[in-house]
Chimera marker file (.cmm) of the C-alpha trace (Angstrom):
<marker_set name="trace">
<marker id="1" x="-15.753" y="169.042" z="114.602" r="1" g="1" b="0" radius="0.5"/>
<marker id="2" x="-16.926" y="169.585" z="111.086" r="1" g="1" b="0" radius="0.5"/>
<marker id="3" x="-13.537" y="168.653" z="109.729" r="1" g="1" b="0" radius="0.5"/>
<marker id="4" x="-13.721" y="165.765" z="111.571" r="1" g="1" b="0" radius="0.5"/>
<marker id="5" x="-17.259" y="164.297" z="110.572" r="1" g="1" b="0" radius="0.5"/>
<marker id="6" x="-16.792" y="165.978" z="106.886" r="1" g="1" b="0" radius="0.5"/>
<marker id="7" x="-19.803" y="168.335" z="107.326" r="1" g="1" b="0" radius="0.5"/>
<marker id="8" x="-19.548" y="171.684" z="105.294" r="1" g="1" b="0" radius="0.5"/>
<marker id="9" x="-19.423" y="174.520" z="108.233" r="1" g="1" b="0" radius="0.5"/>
<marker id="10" x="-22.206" y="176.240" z="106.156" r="1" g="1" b="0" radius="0.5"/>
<marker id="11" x="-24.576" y="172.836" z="106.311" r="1" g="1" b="0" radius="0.5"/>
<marker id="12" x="-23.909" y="172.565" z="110.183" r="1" g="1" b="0" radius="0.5"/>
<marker id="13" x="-25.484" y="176.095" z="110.591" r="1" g="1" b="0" radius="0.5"/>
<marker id="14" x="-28.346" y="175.547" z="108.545" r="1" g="1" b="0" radius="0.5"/>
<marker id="15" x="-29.458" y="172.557" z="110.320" r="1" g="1" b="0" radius="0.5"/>
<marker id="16" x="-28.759" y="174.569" z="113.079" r="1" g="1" b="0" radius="0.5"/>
<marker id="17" x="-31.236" y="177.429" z="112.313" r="1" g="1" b="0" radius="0.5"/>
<marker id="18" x="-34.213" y="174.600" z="110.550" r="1" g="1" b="0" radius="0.5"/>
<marker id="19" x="-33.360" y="170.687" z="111.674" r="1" g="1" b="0" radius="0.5"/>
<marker id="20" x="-36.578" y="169.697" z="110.653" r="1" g="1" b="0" radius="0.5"/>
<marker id="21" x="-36.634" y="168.940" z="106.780" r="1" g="1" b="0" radius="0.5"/>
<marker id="22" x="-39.653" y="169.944" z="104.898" r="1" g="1" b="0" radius="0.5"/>
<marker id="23" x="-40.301" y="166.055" z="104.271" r="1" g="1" b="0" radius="0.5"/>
<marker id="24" x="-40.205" y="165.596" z="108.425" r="1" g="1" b="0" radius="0.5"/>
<marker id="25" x="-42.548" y="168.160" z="108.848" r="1" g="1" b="0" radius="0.5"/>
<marker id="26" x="-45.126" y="166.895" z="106.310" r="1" g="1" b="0" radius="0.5"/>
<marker id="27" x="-44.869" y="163.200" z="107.392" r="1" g="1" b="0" radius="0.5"/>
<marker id="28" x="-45.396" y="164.404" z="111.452" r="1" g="1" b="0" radius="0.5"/>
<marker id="29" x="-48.643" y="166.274" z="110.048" r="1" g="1" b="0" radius="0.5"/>
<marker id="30" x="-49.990" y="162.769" z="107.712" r="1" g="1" b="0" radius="0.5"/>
<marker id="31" x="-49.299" y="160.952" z="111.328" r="1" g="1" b="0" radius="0.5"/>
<marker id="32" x="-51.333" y="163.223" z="112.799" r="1" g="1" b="0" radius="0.5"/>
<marker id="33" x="-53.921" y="162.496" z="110.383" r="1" g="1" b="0" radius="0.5"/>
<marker id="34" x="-53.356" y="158.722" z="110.122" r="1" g="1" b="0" radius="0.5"/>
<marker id="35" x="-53.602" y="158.486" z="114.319" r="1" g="1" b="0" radius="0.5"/>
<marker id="36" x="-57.170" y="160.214" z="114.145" r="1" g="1" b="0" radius="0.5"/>
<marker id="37" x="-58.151" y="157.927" z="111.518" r="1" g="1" b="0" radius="0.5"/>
<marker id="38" x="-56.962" y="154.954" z="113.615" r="1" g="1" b="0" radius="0.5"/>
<marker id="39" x="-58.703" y="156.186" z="116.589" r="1" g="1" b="0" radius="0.5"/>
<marker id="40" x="-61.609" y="156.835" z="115.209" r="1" g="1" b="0" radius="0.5"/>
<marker id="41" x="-61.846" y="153.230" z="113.674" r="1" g="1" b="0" radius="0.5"/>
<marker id="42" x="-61.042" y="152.039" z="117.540" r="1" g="1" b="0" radius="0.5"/>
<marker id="43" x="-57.755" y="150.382" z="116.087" r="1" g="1" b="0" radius="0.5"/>
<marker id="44" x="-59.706" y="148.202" z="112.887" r="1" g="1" b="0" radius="0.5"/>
<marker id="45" x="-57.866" y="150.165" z="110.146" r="1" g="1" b="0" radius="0.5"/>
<marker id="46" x="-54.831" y="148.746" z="108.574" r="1" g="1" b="0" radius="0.5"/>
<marker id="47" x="-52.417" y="150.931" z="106.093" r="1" g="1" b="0" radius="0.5"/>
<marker id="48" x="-54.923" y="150.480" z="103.206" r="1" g="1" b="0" radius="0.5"/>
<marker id="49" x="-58.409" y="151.474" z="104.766" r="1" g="1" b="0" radius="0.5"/>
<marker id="50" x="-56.440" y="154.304" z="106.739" r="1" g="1" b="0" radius="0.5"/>
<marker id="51" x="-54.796" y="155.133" z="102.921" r="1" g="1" b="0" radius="0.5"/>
<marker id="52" x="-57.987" y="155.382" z="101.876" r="1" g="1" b="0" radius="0.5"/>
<marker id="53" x="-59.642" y="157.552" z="104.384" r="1" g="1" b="0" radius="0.5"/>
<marker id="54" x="-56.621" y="159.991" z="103.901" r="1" g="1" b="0" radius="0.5"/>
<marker id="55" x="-57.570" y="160.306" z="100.127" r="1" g="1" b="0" radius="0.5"/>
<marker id="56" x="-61.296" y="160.696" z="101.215" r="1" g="1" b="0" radius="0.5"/>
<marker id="57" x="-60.114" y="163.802" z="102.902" r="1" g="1" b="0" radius="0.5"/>
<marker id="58" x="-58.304" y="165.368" z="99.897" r="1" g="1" b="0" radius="0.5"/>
<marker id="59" x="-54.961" y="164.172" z="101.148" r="1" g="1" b="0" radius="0.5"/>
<marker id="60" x="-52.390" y="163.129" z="98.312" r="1" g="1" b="0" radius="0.5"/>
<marker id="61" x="-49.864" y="160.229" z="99.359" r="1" g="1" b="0" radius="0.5"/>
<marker id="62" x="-49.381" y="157.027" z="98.792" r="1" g="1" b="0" radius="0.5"/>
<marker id="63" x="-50.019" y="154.003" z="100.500" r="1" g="1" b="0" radius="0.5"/>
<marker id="64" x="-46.485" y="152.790" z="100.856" r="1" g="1" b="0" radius="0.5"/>
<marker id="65" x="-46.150" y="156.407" z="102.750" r="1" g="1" b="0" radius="0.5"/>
<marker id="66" x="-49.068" y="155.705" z="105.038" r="1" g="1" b="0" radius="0.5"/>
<marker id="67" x="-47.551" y="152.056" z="105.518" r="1" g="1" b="0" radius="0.5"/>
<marker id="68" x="-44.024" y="153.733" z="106.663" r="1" g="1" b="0" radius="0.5"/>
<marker id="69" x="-45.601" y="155.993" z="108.973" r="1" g="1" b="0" radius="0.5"/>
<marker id="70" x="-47.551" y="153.687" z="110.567" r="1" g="1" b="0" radius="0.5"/>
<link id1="1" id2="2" r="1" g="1" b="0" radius="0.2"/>
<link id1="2" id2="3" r="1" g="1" b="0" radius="0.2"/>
<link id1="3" id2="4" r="1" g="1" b="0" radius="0.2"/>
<link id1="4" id2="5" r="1" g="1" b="0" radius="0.2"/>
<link id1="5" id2="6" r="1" g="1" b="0" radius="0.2"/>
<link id1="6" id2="7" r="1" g="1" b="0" radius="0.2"/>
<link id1="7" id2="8" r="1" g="1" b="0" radius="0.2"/>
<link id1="8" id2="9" r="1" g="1" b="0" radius="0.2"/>
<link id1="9" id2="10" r="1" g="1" b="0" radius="0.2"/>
<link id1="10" id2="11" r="1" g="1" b="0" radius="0.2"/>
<link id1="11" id2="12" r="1" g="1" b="0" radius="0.2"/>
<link id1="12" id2="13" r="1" g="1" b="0" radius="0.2"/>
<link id1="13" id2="14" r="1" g="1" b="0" radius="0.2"/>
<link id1="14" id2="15" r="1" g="1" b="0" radius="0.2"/>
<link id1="15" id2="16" r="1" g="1" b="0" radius="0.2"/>
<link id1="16" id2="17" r="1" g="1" b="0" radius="0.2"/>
<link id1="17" id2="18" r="1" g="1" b="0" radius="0.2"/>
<link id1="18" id2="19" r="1" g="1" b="0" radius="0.2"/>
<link id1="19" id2="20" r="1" g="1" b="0" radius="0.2"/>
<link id1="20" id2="21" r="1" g="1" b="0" radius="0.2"/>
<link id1="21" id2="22" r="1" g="1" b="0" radius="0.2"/>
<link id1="22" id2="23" r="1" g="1" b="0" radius="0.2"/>
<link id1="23" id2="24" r="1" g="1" b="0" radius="0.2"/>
<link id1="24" id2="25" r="1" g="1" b="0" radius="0.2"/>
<link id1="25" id2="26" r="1" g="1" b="0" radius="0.2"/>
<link id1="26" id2="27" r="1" g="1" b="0" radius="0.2"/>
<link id1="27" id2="28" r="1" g="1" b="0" radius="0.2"/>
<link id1="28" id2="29" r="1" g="1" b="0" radius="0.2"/>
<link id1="29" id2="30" r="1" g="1" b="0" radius="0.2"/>
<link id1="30" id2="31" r="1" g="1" b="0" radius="0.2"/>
<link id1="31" id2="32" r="1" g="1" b="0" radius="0.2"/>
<link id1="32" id2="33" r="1" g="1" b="0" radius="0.2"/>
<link id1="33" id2="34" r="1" g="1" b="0" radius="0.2"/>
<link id1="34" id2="35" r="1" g="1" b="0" radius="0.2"/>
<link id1="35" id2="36" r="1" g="1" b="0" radius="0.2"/>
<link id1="36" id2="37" r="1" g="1" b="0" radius="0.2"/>
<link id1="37" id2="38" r="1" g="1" b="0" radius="0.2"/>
<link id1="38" id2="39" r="1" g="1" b="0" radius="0.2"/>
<link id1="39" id2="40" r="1" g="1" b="0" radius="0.2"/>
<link id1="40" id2="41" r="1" g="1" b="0" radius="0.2"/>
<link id1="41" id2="42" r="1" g="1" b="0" radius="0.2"/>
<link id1="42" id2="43" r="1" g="1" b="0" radius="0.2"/>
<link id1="43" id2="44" r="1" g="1" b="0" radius="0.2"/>
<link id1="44" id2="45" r="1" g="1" b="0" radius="0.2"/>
<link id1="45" id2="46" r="1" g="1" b="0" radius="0.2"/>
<link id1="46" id2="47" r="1" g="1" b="0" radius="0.2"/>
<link id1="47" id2="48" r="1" g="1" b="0" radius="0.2"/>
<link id1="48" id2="49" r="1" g="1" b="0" radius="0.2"/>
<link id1="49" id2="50" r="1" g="1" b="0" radius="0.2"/>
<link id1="50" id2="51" r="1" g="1" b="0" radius="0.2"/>
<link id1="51" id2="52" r="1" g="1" b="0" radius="0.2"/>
<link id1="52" id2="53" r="1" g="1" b="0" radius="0.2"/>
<link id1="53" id2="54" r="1" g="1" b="0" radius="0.2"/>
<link id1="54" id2="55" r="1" g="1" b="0" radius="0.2"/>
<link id1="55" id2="56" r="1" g="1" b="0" radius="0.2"/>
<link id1="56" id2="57" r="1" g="1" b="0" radius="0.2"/>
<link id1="57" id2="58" r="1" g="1" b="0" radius="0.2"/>
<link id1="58" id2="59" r="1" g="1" b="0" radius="0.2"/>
<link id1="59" id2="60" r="1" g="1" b="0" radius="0.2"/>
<link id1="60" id2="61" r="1" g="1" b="0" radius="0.2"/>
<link id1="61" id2="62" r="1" g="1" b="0" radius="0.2"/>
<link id1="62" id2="63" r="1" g="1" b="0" radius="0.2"/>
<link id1="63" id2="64" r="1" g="1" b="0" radius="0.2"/>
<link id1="64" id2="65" r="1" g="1" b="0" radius="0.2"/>
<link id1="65" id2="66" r="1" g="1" b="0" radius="0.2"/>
<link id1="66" id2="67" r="1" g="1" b="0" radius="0.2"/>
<link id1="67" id2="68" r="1" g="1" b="0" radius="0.2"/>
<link id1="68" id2="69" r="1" g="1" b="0" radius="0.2"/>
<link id1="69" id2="70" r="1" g="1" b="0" radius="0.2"/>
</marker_set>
């Protein structure tokens, strides 16, 4: 199978042992954060004022991010 979609054997393991990518992790953990700021506006927010709560927190990212994720 890994002949077949051109995948190194050693590449298929790893993903199976960690699928998540470090990058997937840390954008499911800024949704976390942008849903609670979006909840706790009672659905106002847009990208930017949510953007902005997030670096009221201490959170680095930018607003493109935020606008992705949401």
């Amino acid at each position: 199978m890994c002949r077949v979609l051109d995948v190194a054997r050693a590449g298929y393991y790893a993903w199976l042992r960690d699928p998540l990518s470090d990058r997937a992790k840390e954008d499911a953990r800024l949704l976390r954060l942008i849903r609670a700021s979006y909840e706790a506006s009672h659905g106002a927010y847009g990208a930017r004022r949510v953007f902005l709560d997030l670096r009221e927190a201490g959170e680095t990212c930018s607003r493109h991010r935020v606008e992705r994720l949401m």
